[in-house]
C-alpha positions in Angstrom: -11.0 -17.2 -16.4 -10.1 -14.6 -19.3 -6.5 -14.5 -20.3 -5.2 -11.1 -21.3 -1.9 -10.7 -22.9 0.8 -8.8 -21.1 0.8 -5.1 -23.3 -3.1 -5.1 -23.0 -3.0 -5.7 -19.0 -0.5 -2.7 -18.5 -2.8 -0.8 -20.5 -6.0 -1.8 -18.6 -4.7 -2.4 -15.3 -7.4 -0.1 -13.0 -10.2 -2.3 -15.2 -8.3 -5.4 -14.5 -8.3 -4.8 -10.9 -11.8 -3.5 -10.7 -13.1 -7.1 -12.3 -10.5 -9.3 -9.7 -12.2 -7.2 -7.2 -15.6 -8.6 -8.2 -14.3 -11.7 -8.1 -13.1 -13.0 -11.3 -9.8 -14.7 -12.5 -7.5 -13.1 -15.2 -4.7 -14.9 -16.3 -1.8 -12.7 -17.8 0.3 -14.1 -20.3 3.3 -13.0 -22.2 3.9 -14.2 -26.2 0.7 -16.2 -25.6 2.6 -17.9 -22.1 0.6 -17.6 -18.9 3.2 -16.3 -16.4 -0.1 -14.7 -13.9 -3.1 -15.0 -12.5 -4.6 -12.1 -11.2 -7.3 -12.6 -8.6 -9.9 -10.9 -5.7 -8.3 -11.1 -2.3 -10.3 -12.3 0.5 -12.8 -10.3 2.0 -11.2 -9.2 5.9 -14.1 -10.6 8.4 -13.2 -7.6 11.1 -11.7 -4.7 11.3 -7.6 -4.4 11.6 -6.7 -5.0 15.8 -3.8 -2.6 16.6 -1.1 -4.1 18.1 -0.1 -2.0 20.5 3.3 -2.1 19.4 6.2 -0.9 21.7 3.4 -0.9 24.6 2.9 3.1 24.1 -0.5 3.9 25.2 0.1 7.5 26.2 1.6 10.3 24.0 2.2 13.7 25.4 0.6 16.8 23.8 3.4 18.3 23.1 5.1 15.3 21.5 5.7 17.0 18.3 6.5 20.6 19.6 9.6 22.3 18.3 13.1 22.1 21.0 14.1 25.2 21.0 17.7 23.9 21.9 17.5 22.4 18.7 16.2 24.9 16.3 18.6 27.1 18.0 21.4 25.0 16.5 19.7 25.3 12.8 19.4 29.1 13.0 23.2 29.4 14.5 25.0 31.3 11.8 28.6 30.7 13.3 28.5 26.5 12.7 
């Protein structure tokens, strides 16, 4: 574990990340005080399950289609 004051870490931060990514430990201290430990996170096994959230399995093709009641109401010059 390599400890890396504070000022050097904001300046290095994409290298930092690139080395907790291959695995090691930084620690990131401030006026020679750890105060972080920057670390890999574990790899994900398999791939993200959707949750099917709200139970929507269907969505129309014209779901994003413009109303024309409603642009009607934005191009009205008399509101």
């Amino acid at each position: 574990m390599n400890q890396i004051n504070l000022y050097d870490a904001k300046t290095n931060l994409s290298s930092l990340v690139d080395r907790a990514a291959s695995g090691e430990e930084v620690i990131i201290a401030k006026n020679g005080i750890p105060l972080a430990k920057l670390g890999p996170l574990p790899k994900q096994q398999e791939p993200r399950k959707p949750a099917h959230a709200l139970g929507i399995s269907y969505i129309a093709e014209d779901f994003d289609a413009v109303d024309p009641d409603i642009a009607a109401l934005f191009n009205d010059a008399t509101l």
